[in-house]
Structure formats: C-alpha cells, structure tokens
N, C-alpha and C positions, 0 to 999 in steps of 0.2 A: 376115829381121829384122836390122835394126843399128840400135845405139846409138853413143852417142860411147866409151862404155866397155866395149861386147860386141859382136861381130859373130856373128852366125850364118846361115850360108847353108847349103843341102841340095841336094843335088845328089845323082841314080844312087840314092834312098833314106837318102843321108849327109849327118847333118847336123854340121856343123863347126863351132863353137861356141869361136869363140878372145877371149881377155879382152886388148882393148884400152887399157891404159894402159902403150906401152909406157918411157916416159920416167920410172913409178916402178916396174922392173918386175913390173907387173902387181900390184900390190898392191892388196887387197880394199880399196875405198872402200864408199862405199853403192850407188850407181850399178852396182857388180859385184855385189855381195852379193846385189841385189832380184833384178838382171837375171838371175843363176847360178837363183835359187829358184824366178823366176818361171815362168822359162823348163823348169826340170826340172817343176813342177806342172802346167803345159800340156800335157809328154810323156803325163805318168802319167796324165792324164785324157782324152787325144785324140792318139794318138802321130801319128795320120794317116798320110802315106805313108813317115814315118821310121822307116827297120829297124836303126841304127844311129849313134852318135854319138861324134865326137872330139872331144877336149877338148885344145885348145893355147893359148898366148902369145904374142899378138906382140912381136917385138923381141927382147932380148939373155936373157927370162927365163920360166919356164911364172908363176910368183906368189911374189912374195918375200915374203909373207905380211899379216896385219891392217895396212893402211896406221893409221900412228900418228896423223896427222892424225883421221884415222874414229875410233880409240879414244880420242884427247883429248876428238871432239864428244859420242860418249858416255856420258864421265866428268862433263861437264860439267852447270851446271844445275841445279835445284832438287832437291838430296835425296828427296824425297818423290816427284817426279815420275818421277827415276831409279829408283827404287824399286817405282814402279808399272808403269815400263817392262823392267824387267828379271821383274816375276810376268807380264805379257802376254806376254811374249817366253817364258818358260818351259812355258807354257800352249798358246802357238799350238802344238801336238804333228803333226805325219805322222801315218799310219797304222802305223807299224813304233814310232813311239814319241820321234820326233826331236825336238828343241825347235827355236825358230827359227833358230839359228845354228848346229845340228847339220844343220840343214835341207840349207844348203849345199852340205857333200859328202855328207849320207847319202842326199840324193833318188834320188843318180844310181844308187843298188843297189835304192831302189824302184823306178826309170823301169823297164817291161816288159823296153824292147830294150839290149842290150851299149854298154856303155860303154868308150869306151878312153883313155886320158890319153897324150898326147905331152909329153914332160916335158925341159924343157934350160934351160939356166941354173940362175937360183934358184929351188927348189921346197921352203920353209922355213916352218913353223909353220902358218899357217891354210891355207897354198898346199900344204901335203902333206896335211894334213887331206884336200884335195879331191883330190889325186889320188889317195888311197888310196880314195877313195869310189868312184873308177871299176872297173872290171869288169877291168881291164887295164892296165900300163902302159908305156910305151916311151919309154925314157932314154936321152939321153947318156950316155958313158963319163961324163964332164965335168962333168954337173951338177952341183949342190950342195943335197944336203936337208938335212934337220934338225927336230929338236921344240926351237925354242927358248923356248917355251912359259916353261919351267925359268927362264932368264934375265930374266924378270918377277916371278918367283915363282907362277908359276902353271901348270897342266897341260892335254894337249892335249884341247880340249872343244868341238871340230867333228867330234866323232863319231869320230877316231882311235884309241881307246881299244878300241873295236867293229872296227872295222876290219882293227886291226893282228893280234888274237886267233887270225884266219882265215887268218893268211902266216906269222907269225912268233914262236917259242919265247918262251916267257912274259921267259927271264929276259935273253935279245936287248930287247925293249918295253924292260923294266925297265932296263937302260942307255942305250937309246937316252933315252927320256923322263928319268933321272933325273940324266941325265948333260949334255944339250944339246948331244950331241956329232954336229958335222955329217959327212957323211960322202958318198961321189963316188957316179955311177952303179953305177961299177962294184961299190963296196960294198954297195950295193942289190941287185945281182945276188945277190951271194953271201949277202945277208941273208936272200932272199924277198921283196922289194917290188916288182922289175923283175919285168917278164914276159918283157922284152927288150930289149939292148939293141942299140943303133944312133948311128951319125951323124948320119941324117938323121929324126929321131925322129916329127916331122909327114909327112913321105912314109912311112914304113912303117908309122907307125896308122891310115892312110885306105888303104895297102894292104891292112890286114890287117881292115878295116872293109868292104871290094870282097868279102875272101870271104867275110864274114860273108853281107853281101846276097844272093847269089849262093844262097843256101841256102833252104830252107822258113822261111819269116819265122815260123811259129807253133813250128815243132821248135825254132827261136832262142830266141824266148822262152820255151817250155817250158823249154827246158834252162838257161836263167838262173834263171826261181826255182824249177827243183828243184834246182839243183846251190847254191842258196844258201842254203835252207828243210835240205837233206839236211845240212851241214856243221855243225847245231846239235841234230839229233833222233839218236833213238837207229836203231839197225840197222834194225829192224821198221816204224818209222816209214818210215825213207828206201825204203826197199821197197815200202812201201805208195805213196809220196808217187810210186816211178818207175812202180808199172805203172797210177796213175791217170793219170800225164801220155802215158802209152803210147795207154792205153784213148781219151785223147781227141784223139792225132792220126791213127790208123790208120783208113786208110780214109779219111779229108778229100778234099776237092780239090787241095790244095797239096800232098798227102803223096802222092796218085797221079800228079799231074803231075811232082813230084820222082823217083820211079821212071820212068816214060815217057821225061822230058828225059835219065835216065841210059840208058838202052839207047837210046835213039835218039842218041843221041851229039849232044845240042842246047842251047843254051842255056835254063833251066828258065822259064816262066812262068806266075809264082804273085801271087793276087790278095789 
C-alpha cells in the first residue's frame, strides 16, 4: 500500500509503515491522520500475514507534530458545524475507549501484533503521541521530542496522557507536559521512553521486528495483550489473565512446531 503521504510495504511478515511528507517533517496533515487510522483498523480486524510493524519518517524527521495548516482548516468554518464535528469525532470511540484523534496513536496498542517506532529527528507534540503509542521505541541519540501541546495552551490529547502512565513517574509526566520542555534521545533513555537507542534507528527496529517474527506469531500476541491488560489489574487478575493465555497456546500447532524447530536446530515454520 502507498499514498502520497504514507508508504507501507510488508515484507518477511514486516510491515513498515513510514509517513511521507518529508519536506514538512512529517507532520500529521489529514492525508496521514486517515492513512495512520486507517491503516491500524485494517490490522485489528484482518492482521493477515502481518506479525509485526514499524513505524518510521522519511527524510530529516520521525513527525514534527499536528501540521498547523490541518489545525487552521479545522479551526475554520461554520461554528455550529465545528461544533458538530468535533461531538462525531468524540463519539467515533475504538474498542479500548479512544476518540478519533486519540485513534491515531492509541490503535497501535490495540493492533494484536508488536509495534515498534524508529524515532530520529523531530518527534514533538502529536508525533510523540504516536510513538508512545507503539509497543516500542528506537531513537537517536539526537532526536528531539517534546509535549509542546503546553505552548498552545493546551495538553497532550492523542492518547499521551495513557501512554506515558505505563513508562514514566507521575511527577516526570507532570514536567514534561507542564513544562514543554523538549528533550534529546538520550534523555529519553534515561526518562523511560526509549527502549533503545541507536544511530541507525530504522535498521535496528526492523532488526528487532526479524526476531519478533521468527517466534510463534500467537505466543507474540498473547504476550502483547497480557503484558498490557497485566500492567492495569491487580496481582490475581494478572495471574489469572497469564495461565489463561498459557491454557490456550500449549499444545497448538505453532507451539509444537516452536519446540521441534528448537531441538532440531531449524528454522521454525508456523502458520
């Protein structure tokens, strides 16, 4: 699949998913907005033969955030009309609870399989929204993020708020957001945002996307939404939540071919 403004191509089970506008970088227009939503709703309801996905930028930046031009045309217009477009947009909800603009990054923690974000350049305001919405992320030393949200007068409300709860110390959020203060990859590191980092931040998320595939595609996604579902219930819960996901891959086809491929010393083939 390509657009002028997304490219997505899959390959080996990987499907690579980089935002095309690189001459603003990468900044959410509508054209990305649809294409990012459209494209995570597809997964969640027909992943097909995709066991993993990267999320990159082309050009000098991963997403330097809400392209202003897009916020001017939604500012724009009949009151009444804006009015009515912003209760359907709060209305259209995900499954987990998202509104449409939270849609954006929060799909990619609904999509079944692993997400991961290669992250370089600018990755600031609605463009960290969405990488924090991935399952993973891999920065440059170098980058540049930020919640500058702040600098509008307003707060991060692409599903950031959810997101950040799951990495990082209440009262870290609370300056990042309250403060707009942008900060390097390597900050990230030390924050909780990176998962890792790198130079070459697109070759080592489709690295680390090879061993994903390379595994029992159903153990994969088990372990995505129990380690995501576990991070919000109590002890009992998450107990219960692992020896269900246990209960229903033992003994599979993929789970025994997964043992087999390992003592036979062979590369696993799982359907």
């Amino acid at each position: 699949m390509t657009s002028p403004a997304l490219h997505i191509e899959v390959e080996h089970h990987i499907a690579h998913v980089r935002l095309n506008r690189p001459e603003a970088h990468n900044a959410i227009n509508g054209a990305i907005f649809e294409g990012l939503r459209d494209y995570a709703r597809t997964i969640i309801e027909a992943p097909g033969d995709v066991r993993a996905i990267v999320l990159s930028g082309n050009g000098k930046s991963f997403c330097a955030g809400l392209d202003m031009g897009f916020l001017a045309e939604m500012m724009e217009g009949d009151l009444d009309d804006g009015r009515e477009d912003v209760v359907d947009a709060l209305e259209d909800v995900s499954n987990a609870g998202a509104n449409r603009a939270q849609q954006v990054a929060w799909l990619w923690q609904e999509i079944p399989v692993p997400v991961i974000a290669a992250i370089h350049g600018a990755a600031l305001g609605g463009g960290l929204n969405l990488a924090l919405g991935a399952d993973m992320r891999v920065i440059h030393p170098a980058a540049k993020l930020g919640f500058v949200e702040i600098d509008f007068g307003l707060l991060p409300d692409m599903s950031a708020t959810q997101s950040l709860r799951r990495l990082v110390p209440l009262d870290r959020i609370k300056y990042l957001v309250m403060t707009g203060q942008k900060f390097s990859g390597e900050e990230a590191m030390a924050y909780g945002l990176a998962t890792q980092l790198s130079a070459s931040p697109v070759e080592d998320a489709l690295k680390i996307a090879g061993q994903i595939v390379s595994h029992n595609p159903e153990a994969v996604r088990a372990a995505k939404s129990l380690l995501n579902e576990s991070a919000l219930v109590s002890v009992a819960d998450g107990l219960a939540l692992e020896t269900q996901a246990m209960r229903g891959l033992l003994g599979t086809p993929n789970q025994l071919e997964a043992i087999a491929a390992h003592f036979e010393a062979r590369k696993a083939k799982f359907v």
